[in-house]
N, CA, C and O atoms as CSV, one atom per row, in Angstrom:
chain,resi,resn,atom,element,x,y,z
A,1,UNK,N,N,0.840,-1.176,0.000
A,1,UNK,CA,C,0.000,0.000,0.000
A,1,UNK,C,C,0.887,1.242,0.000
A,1,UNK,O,O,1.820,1.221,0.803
A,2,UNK,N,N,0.736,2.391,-0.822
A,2,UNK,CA,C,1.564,3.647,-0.993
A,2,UNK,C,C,1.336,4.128,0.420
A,2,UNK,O,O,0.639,3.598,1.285
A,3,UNK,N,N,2.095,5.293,0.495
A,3,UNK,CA,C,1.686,5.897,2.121
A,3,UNK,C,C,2.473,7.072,1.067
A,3,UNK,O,O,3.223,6.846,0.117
A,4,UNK,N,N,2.047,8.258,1.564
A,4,UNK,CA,C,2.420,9.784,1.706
A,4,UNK,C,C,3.139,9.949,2.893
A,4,UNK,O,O,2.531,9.983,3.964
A,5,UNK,N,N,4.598,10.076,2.831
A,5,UNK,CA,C,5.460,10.251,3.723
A,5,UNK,C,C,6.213,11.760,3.974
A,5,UNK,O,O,6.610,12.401,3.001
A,6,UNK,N,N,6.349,12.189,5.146
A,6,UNK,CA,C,6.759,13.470,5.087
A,6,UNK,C,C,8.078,13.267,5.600
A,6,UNK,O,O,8.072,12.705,6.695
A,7,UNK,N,N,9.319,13.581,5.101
A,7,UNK,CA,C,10.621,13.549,5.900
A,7,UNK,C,C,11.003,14.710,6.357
A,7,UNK,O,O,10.771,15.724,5.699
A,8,UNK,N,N,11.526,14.753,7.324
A,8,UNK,CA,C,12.288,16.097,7.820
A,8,UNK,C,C,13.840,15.924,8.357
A,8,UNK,O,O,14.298,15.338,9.338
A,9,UNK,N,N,14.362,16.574,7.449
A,9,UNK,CA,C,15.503,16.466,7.711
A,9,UNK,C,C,16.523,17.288,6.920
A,9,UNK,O,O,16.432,17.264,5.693
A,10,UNK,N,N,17.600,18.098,7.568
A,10,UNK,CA,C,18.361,19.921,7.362
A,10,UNK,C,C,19.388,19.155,6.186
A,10,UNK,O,O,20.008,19.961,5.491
A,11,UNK,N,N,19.603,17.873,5.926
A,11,UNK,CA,C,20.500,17.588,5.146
A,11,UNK,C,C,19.807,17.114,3.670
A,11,UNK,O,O,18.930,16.270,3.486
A,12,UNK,N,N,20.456,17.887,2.778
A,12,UNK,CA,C,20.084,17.843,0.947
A,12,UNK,C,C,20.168,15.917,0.763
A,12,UNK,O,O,19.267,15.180,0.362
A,13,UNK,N,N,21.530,15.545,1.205
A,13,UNK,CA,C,22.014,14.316,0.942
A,13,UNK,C,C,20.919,13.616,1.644
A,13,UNK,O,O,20.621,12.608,1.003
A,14,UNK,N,N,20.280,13.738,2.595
A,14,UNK,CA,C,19.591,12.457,3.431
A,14,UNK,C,C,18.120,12.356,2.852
A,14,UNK,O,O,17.453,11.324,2.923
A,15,UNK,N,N,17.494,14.055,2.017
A,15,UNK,CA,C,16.704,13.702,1.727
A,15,UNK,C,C,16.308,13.160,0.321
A,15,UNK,O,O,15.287,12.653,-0.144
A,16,UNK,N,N,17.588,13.493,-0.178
A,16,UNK,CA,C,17.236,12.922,-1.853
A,16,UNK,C,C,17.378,11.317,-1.926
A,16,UNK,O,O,16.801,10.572,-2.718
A,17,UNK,N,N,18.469,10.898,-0.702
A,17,UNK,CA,C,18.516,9.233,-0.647
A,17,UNK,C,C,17.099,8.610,-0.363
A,17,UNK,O,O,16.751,7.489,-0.736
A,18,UNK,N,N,16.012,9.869,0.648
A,18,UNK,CA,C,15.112,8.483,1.331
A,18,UNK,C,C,14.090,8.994,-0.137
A,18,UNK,O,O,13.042,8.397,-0.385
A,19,UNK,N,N,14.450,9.839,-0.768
A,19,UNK,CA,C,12.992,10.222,-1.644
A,19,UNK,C,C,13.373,9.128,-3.199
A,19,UNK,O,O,12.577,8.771,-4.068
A,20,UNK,N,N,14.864,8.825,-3.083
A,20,UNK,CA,C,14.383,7.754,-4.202
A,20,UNK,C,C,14.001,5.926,-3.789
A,20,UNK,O,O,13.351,5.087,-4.411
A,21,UNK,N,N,14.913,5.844,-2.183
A,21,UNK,CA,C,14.615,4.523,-1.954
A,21,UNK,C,C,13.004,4.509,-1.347
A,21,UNK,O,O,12.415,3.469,-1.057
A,22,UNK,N,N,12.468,5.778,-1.228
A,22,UNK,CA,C,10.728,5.071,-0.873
A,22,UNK,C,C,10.196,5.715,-2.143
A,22,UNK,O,O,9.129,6.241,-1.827
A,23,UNK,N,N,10.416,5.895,-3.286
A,23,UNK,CA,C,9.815,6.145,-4.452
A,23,UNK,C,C,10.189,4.760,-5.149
A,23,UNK,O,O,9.496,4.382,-6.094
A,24,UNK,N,N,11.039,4.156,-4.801
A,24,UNK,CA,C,11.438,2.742,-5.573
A,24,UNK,C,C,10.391,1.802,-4.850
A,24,UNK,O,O,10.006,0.814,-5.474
A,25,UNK,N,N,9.794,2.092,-3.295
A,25,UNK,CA,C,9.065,1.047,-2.906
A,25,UNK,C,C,7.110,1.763,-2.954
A,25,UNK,O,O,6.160,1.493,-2.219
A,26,UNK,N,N,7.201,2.555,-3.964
A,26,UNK,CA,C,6.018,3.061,-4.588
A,26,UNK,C,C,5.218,3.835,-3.452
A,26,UNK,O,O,3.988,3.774,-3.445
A,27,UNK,N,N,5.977,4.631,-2.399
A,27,UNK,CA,C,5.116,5.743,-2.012
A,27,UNK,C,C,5.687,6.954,-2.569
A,27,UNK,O,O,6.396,6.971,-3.576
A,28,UNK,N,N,5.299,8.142,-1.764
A,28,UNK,CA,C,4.988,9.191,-2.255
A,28,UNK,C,C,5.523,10.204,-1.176
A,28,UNK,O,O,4.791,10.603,-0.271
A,29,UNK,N,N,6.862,10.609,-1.315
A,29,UNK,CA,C,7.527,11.427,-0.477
A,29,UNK,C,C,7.224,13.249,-0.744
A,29,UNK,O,O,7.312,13.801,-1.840
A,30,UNK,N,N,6.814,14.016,0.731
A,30,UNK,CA,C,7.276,15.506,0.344
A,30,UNK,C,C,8.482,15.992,1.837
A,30,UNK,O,O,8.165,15.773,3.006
A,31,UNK,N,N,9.496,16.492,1.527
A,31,UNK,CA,C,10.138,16.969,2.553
A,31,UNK,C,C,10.566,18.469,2.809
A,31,UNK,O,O,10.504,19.481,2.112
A,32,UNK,N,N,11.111,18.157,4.333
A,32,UNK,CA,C,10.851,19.585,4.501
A,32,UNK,C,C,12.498,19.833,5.054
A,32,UNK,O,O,12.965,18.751,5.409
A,33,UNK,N,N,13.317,20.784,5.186
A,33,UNK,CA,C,14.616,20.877,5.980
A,33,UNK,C,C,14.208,21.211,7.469
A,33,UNK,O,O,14.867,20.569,8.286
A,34,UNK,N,N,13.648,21.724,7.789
A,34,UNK,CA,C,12.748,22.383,9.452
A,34,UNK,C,C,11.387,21.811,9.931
A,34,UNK,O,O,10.673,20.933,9.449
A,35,UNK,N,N,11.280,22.441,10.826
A,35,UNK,CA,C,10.117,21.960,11.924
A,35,UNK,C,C,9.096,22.665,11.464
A,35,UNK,O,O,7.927,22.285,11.393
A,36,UNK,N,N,9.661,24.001,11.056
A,36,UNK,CA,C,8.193,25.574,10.842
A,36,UNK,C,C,8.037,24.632,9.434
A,36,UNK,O,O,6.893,24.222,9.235
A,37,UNK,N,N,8.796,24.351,8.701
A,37,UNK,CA,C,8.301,24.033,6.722
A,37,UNK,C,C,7.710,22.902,6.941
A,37,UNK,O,O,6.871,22.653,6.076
A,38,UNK,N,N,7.839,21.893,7.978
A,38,UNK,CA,C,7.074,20.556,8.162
A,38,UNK,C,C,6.199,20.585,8.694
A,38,UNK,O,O,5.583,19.522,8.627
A,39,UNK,N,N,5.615,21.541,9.431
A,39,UNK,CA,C,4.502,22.203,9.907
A,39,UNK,C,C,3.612,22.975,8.565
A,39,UNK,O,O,2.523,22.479,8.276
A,40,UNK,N,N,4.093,24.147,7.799
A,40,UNK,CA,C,3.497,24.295,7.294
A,40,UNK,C,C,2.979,23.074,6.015
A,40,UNK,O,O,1.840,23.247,5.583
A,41,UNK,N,N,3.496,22.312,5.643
A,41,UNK,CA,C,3.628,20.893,4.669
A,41,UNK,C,C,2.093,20.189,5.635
A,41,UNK,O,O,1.232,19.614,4.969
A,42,UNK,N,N,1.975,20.275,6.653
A,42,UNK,CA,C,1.642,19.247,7.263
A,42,UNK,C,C,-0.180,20.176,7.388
A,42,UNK,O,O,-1.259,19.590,7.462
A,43,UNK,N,N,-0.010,21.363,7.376
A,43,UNK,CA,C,-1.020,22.348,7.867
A,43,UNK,C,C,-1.922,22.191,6.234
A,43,UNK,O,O,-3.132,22.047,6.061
A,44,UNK,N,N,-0.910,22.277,5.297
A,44,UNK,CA,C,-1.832,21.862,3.899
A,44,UNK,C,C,-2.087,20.949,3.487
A,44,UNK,O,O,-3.176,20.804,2.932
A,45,UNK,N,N,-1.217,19.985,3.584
A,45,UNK,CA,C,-1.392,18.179,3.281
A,45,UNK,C,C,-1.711,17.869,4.245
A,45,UNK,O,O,-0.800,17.446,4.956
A,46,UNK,N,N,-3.177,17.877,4.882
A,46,UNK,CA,C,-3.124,16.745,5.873
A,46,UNK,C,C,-3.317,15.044,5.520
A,46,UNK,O,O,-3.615,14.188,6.353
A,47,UNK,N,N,-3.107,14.861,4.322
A,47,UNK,CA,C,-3.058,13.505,3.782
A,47,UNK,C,C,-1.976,12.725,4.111
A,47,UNK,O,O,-1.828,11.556,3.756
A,48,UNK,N,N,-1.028,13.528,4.959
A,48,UNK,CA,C,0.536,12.854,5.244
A,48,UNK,C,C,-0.256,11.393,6.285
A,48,UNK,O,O,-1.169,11.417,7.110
A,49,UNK,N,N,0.772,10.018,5.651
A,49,UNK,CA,C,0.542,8.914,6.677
A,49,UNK,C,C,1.259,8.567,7.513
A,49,UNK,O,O,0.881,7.937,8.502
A,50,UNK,N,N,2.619,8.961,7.251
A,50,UNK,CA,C,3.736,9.228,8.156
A,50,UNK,C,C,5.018,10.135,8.141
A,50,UNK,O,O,5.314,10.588,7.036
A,51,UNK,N,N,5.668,10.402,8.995
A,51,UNK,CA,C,6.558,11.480,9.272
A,51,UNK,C,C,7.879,10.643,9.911
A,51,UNK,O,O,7.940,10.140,11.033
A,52,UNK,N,N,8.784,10.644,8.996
A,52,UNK,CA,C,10.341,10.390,9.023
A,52,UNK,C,C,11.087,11.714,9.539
A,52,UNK,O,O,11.230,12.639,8.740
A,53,UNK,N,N,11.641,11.851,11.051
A,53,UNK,CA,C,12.207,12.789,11.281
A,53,UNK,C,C,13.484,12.634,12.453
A,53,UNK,O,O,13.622,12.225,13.606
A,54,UNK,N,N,14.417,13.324,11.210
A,54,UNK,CA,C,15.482,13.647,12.209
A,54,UNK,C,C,15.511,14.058,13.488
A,54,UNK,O,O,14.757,15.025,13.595
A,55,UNK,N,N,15.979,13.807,14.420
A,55,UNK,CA,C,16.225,13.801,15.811
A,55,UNK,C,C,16.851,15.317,16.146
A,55,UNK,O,O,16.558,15.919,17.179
A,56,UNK,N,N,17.634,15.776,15.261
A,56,UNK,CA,C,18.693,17.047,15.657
A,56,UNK,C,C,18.277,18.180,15.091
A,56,UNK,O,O,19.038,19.148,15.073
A,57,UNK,N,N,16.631,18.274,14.372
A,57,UNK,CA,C,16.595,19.222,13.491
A,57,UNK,C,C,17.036,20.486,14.111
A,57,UNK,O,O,16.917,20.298,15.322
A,58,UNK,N,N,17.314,21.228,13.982
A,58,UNK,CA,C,17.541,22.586,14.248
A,58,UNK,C,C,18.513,22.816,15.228
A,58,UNK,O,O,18.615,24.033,15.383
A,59,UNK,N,N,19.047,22.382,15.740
A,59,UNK,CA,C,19.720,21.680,17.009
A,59,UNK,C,C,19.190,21.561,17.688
A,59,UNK,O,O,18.919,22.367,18.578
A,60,UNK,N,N,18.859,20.601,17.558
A,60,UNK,CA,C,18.174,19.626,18.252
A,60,UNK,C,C,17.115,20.318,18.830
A,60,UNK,O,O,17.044,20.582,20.031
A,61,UNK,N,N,16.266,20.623,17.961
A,61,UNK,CA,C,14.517,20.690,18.441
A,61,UNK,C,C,13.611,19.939,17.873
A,61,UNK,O,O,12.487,20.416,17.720
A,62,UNK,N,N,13.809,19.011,17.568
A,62,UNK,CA,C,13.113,17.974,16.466
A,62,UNK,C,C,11.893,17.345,18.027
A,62,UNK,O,O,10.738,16.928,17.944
A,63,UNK,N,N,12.668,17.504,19.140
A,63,UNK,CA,C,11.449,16.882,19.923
A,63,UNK,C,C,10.402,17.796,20.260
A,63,UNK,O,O,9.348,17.284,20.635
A,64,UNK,N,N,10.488,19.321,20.191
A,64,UNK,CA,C,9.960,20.659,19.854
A,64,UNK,C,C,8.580,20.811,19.101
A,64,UNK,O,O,7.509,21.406,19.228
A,65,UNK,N,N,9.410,19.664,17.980
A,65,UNK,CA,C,8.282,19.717,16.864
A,65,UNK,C,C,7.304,18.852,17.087
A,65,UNK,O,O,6.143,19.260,17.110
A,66,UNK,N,N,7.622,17.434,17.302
A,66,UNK,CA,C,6.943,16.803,17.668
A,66,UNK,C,C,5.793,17.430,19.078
A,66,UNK,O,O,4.607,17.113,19.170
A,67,UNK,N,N,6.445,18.236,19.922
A,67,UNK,CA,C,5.327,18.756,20.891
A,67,UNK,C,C,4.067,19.322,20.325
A,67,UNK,O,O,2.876,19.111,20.554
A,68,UNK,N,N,4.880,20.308,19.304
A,68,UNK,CA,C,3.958,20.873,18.794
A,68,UNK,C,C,2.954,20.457,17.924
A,68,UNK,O,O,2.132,21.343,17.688
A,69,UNK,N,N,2.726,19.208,17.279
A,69,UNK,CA,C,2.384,18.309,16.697
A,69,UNK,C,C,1.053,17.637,17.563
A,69,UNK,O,O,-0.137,17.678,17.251
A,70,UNK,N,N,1.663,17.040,18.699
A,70,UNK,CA,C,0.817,16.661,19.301
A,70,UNK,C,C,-0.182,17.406,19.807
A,70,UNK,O,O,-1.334,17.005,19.972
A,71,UNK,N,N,0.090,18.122,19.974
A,71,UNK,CA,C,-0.687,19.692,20.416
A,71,UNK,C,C,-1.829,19.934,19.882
A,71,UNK,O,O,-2.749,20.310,20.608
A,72,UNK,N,N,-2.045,19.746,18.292
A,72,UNK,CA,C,-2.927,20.278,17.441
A,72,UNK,C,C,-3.946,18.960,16.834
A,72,UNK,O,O,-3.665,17.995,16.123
A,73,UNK,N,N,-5.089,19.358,17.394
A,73,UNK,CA,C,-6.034,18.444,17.600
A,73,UNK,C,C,-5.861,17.011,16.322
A,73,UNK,O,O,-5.664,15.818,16.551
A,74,UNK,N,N,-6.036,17.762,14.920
A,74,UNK,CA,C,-6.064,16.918,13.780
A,74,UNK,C,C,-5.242,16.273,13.602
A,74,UNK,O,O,-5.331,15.388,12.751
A,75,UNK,N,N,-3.947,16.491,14.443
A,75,UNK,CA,C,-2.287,15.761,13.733
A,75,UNK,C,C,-1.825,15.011,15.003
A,75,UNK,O,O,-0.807,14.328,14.892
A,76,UNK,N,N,-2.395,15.053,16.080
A,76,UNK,CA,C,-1.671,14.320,17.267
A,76,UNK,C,C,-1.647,13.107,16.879
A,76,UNK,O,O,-0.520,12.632,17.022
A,77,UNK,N,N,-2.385,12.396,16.453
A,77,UNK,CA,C,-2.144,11.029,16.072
A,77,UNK,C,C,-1.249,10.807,15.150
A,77,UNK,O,O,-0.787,9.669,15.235
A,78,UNK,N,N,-0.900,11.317,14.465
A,78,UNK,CA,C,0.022,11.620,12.752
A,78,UNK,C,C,1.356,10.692,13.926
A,78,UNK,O,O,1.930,11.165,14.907
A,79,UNK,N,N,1.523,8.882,13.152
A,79,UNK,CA,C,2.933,8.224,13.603
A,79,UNK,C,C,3.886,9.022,12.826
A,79,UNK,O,O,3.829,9.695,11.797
A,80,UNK,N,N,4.858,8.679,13.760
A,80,UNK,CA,C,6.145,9.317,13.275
A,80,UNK,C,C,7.692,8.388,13.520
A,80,UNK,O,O,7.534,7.598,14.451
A,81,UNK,N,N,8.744,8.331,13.067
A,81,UNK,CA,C,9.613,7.611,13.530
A,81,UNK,C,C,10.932,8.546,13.733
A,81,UNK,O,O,11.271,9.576,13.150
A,82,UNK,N,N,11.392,7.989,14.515
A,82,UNK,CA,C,12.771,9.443,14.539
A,82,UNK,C,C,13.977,8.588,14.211
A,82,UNK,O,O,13.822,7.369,14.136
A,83,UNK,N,N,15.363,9.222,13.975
A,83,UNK,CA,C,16.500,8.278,13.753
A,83,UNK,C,C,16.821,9.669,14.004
A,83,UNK,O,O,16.092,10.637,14.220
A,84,UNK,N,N,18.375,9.520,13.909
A,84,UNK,CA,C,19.380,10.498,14.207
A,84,UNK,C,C,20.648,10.130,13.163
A,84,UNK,O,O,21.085,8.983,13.262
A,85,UNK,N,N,21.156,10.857,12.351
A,85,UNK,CA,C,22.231,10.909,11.282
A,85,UNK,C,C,23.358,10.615,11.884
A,85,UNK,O,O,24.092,9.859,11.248
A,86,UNK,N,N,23.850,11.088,13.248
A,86,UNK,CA,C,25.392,11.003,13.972
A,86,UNK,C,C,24.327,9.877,15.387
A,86,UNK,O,O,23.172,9.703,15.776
A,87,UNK,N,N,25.851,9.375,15.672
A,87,UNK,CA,C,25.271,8.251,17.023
A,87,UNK,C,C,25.734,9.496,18.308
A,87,UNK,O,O,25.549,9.251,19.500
């Protein structure tokens, strides 16, 4: 089944890798570099099924975003998975 995936993540390289390996497994990627552009992405598409997000966005406010996320009645449920680029 396709899913509409939203990635977030400040690096060019991380997002062009996940936008061709989940376009090879037939969903449908839009990304954002920030929390405010994945917010606004998220405020017009609410069709997103999941959210791929970096851990360090902004330095490290990526858990920021997620607050704010949960926050807003229509999107609190919106799964999400986090990873982090550096260990």
């Amino acid at each position: 089944v396709m899913a509409n995936i939203l990635l977030i993540d400040p690096s060019d390289l991380a997002r062009k890798a996940m936008r061709g390996y989940l376009a090879r497994a037939g969903h449908r990627l839009a990304c954002a570099s920030s929390g405010g552009e994945a917010r606004d992405l998220l405020r017009r598409h609410v069709a997103i099924d999941l959210v791929f997000l970096e851990v360090k966005l902004e330095g490290g406010v990526g858990f920021d975003f997620v607050d704010a996320i949960r926050a807003e009645p229509l999107l609190a449920a919106l799964p999400m998975v986090f990873y982090a680029a550096a260990p």
